[in-house]
C-alpha positions in Angstrom: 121.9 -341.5 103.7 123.9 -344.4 105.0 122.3 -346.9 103.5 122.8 -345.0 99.7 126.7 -344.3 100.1 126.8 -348.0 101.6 125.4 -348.8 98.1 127.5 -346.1 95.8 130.6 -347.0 97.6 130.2 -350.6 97.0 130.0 -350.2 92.8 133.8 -350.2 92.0 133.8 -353.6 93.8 130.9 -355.1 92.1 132.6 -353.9 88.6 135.4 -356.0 89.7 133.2 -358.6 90.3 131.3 -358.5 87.0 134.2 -358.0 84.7 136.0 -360.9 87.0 133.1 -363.2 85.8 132.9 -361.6 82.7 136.3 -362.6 81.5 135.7 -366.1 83.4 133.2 -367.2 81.4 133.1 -365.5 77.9 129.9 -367.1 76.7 127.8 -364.7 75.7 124.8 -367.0 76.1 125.6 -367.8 80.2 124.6 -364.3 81.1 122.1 -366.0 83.4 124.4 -368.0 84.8 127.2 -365.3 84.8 124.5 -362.6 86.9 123.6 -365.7 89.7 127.1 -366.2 90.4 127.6 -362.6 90.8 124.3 -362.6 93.3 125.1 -365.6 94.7 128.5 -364.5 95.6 126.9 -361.1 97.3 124.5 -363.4 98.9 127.4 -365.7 100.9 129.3 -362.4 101.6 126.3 -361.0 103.1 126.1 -363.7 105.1 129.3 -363.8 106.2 129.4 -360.2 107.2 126.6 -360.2 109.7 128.3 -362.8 111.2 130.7 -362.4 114.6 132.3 -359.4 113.7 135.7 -361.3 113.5 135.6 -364.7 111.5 137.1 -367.4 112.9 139.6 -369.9 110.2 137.2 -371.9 110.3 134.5 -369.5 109.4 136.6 -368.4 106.7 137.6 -371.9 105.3 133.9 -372.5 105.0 133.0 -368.9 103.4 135.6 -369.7 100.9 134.1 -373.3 100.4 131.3 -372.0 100.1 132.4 -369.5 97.3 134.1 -372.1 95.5 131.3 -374.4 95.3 128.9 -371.8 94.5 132.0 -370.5 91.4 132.1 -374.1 90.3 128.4 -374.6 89.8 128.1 -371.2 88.4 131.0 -372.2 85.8 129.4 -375.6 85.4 126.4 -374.0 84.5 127.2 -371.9 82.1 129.3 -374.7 80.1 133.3 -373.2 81.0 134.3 -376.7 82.3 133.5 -379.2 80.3 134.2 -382.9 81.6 135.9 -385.2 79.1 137.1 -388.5 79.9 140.6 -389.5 78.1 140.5 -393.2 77.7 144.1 -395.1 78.6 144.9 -395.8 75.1 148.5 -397.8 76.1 148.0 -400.8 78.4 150.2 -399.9 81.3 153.6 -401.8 81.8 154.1 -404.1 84.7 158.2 -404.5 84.4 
């Protein structure tokens, strides 16, 4: 019985978490993309929870690195930042 409410109880957070990636990337093709960065994000907080039962800073600087690389390459992936190079079109001034 612990183990279902565990799972009930946790639904309103992974809605947040859904629609949160939902809005993030609104690609209707990326759902792929869009799902692994939802698991992949459960995945790191699982992690982190069985843990110490108190992070440390610098257990929580690296969960959040770890979140934010994980949220990049999920956004990478599914084509929200696109990398575009703006060439210096006005030589630079030296006076």
């Amino acid at each position: 019985m612990k183990i279902f409410l565990a799972v009930f109880n946790s639904l309103p957070a992974i809605l947040q978490t859904v629609l949160a990636v939902e809005n993030a990337i609104p690609f209707p093709q990326a759902g792929q993309h869009k799902l692994n960065l939802v698991l992949n994000t459960a995945a790191i907080a699982w992690d982190a929870s069985h843990g110490a039962n108190q992070l440390s800073k610098n257990d929580t600087i690296t969960m959040v690195q770890t979140l934010a690389t994980a949220t990049v390459a999920g956004l990478n992936a599914a084509g929200v930042f696109k990398s575009s190079a703006v060439p210096a079109t006005t030589p630079v001034s030296s006076n």
